[in-house]
N, C-alpha and C positions, 0 to 999 in steps of 0.2 A: 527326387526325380520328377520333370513334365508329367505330366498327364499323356498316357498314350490315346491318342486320335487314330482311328482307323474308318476308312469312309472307300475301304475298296469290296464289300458287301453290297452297297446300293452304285456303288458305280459302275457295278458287271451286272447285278442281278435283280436292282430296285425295283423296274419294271414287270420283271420275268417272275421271281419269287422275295417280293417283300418282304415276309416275316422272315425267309431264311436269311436275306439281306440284316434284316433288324438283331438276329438272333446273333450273325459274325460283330458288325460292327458295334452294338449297341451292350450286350453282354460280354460275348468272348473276350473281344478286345475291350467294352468301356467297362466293364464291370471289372475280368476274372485277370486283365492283366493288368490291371491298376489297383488290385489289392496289394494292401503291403504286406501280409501276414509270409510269404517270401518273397526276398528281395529279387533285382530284375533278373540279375544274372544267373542266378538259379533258377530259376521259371525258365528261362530260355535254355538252359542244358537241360533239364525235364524233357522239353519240349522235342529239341533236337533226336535224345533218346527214345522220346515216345514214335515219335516218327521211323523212327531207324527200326523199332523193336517190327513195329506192320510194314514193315517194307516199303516205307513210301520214299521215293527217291525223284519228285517229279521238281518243278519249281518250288512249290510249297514248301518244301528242305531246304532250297538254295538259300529261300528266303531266313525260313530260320537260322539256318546254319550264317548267315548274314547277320542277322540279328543280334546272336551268340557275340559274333565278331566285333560287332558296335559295342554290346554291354563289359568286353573287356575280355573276354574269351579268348588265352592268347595259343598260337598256332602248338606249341605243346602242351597245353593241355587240354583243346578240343584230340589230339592224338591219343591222349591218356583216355579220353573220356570213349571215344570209339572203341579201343581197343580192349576196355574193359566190358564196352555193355557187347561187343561182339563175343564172348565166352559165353554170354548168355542168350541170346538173341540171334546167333547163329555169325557165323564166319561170311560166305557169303556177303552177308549184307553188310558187315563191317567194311568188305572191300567197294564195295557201291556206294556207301557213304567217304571210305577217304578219298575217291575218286573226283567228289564234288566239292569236299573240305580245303582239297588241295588247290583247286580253281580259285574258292574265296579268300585262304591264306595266304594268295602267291603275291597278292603284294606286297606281304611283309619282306620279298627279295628284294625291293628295289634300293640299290645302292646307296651306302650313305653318303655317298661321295658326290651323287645327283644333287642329294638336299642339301649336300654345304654349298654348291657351286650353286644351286637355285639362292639359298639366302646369301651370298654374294652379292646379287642382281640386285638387291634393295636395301634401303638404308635402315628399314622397319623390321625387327624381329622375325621370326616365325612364331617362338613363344612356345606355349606346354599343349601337349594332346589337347583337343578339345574334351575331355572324357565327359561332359556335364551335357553334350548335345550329340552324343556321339547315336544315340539309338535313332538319328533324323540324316542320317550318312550312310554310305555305300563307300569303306577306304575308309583311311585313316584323313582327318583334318589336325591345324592346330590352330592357336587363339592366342592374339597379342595384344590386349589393352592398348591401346593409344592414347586416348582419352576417355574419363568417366565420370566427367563431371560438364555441366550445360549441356554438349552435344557427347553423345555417346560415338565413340569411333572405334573400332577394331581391326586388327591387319589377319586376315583368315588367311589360313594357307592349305592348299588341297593336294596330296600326294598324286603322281596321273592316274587317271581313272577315277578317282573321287568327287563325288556331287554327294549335295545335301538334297533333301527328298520335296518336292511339291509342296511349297506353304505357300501362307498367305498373311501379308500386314492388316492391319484392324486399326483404327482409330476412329471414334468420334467427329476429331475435327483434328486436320493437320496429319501428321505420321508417315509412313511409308520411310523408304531405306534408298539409299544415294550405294552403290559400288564403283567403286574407282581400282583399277586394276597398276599395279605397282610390279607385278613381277610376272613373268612365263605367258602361258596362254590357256585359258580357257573358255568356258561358252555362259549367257544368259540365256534363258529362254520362257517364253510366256506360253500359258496354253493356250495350241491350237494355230499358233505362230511357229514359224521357221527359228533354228536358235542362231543368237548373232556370236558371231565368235568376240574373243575378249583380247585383246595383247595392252602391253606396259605404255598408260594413258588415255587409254579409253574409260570410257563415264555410262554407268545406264542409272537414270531414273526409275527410281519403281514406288508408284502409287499406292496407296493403298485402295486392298478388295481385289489385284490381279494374282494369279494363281500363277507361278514362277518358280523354277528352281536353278542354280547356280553351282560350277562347279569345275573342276581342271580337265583338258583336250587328255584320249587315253594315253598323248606320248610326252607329257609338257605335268612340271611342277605350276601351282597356279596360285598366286596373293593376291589379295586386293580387300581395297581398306573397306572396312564395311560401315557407312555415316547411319546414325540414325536419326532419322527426322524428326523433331519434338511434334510430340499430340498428346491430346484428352484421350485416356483412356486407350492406350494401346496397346494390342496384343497379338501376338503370334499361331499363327496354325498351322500346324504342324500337317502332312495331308500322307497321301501314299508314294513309296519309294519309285523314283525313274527306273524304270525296269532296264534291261537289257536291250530290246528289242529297240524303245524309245533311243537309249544313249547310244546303241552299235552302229549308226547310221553318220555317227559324228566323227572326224578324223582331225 
């Protein structure tokens, strides 16, 4: 598993309260969730339950309850998992967390019959779950090799409503990532920029060091081939998930 990156401590609270900023991002998340002594996805049903048991039912839960859902957490057995820590933690609150469980599982309804007629559209796979980047996603993606050797090239595919979270490319000299869109519609977007929408043929460049995320329109399946640009030393950064509020505004 990546290294989890979390840098939404000093991006609310840097200013305001540093050390509490240093203490989320720098321990919580750089230390206590990148221990491997339990693996991800148990630390994240912990978590869900630790939450559920104090009653907290704000964003913070969406989020993990989101999290759960990236590490593999599937829509029956986050049900199992409520329904058991509610005999102990009270009923009530069991009902308050499927309320929001259901919101983030609901897109495991969308039709399979979308995603055969989406991969219709292009002559490039969809390919297997992304499960290896899945904890940098809101929704389910999936990953088709294309090429892997000289240039690296991938055909991503985003179920609707699925973007991957704020990074950023790194390279020394050279790098950065080329998206070429091959099938449905989705958006690009840079920080602090307007998002440009994406359909079957369009191109965006992306430099490296711009902080960016990518991802399918909430009504539209969304491919496109991901190029990667040869460089010294390059690396990926992972950053914080597109909230709700960011993505709701996009149609």
């Amino acid at each position: 598993m990546e290294k989890i990156v979390q840098t939404a401590g000093r991006n609310t609270l840097g200013e305001f309260a540093p050390d509490f900023a240093h203490f989320n991002d720098d321990i919580l998340f750089g230390e206590d969730w990148n221990n491997q002594d339990i693996d991800h996805k148990t630390r994240c049903i912990i978590t869900v339950v630790a939450l559920m048991s104090s009653g907290i039912t704000d964003s913070s839960l969406k989020y993990h309850l989101e999290n759960a859902k990236k590490a593999g957490v599937t829509r029956k057995e986050i049900a199992a998992i409520i329904t058991h820590a509610a005999f102990y933690v009270g009923w009530p609150k069991g009902w308050a967390v499927f309320y929001m469980a259901k919101e983030v599982w609901a897109e495991d309804d969308v039709p399979a019959d979308a995603k055969e007629a989406h991969a219709a559209e292009m002559v490039f796979p969809i390919g297997a779950p992304n499960d290896a980047f899945a904890q940098y996603f809101i929704g389910q993606s999936y990953l088709a090799p294309v090429s892997t050797s000289q240039v690296g090239i991938f055909n991503v595919t985003f179920e609707p409503g699925c973007r991957n979270n704020w990074h950023i490319h790194h390279a020394d000299k050279g790098g950065g990532q080329i998206l070429i869109c091959v099938a449905g519609r989705g958006y690009y977007q840079e920080w602090d920029k307007e998002a440009v929408e994406m359909k079957a043929g369009d191109c965006i460049n992306i430099p490296v060091g711009v902080k960016h995320w990518h991802g399918a329109a909430p009504d539209s399946w969304f491919s496109h081939l991901a190029v990667e640009v040869p460089g010294e030393n390059s690396s990926n950064e992972w950053l914080e998930a597109v909230t709700d509020k960011q993505y709701g505004v996009l149609k």
